[in-house]
Residue, then its C-alpha position, 0 to 999 in steps of 0.5 A: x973844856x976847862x980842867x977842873x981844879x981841887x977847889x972845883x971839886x971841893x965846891x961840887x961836894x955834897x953838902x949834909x942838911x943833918x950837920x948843916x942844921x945841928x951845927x945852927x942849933x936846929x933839929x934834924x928830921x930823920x925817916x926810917x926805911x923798911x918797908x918801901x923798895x922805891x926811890x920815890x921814899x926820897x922824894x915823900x921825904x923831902x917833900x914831908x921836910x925830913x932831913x934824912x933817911x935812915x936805910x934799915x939793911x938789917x930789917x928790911x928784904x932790901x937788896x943792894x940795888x935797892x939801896x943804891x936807887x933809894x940812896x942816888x935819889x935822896x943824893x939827888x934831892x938833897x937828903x942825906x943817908x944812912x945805912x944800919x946793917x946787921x954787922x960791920x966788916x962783912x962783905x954786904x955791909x963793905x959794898x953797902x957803903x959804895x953804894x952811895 
């Protein structure tokens, strides 16, 4: 097996469909996430042509479990994440940026 290089690793990087398309001047699409526990709201999203999802920690029940299915599935299929939580700095919202 062949060792991977830093220029592999640059090349394997996720891309973020939000900056790729402001940056061609275009409009990006964004769904809001509160009421759906399941991965699947990745899947509704892209095939509704958001670009991303909007992870609300602040109003919703949703544990951080939850939160790492829903944000590896949008991973998976090319949607970008974002997180809003109550307060920045305490340890939720710390482990909920490692979560994905």
């Amino acid at each position: 097996m062949a060792a991977t290089t830093a220029g592999d690793a640059m090349a394997a990087a996720p891309t973020n469909p939000v900056t790729q398309k402001m940056a061609a001047g275009g409009v990006a699409l964004g769904l809001g996430v509160r009421m759906s526990r399941s991965a699947e709201i990745a899947r509704i999203a892209r095939a509704t042509g958001h670009d991303f999802l909007f992870i609300d920690l602040q109003h919703s029940l949703f544990g951080l479990e939850t939160v790492g299915h829903i944000a590896q599935a949008a991973l998976a299929l090319g949607i970008a994440r974002w997180r809003g939580c109550a307060r920045c700095g305490t340890p939720t919202s710390r482990r909920c940026w490692t979560t994905g």
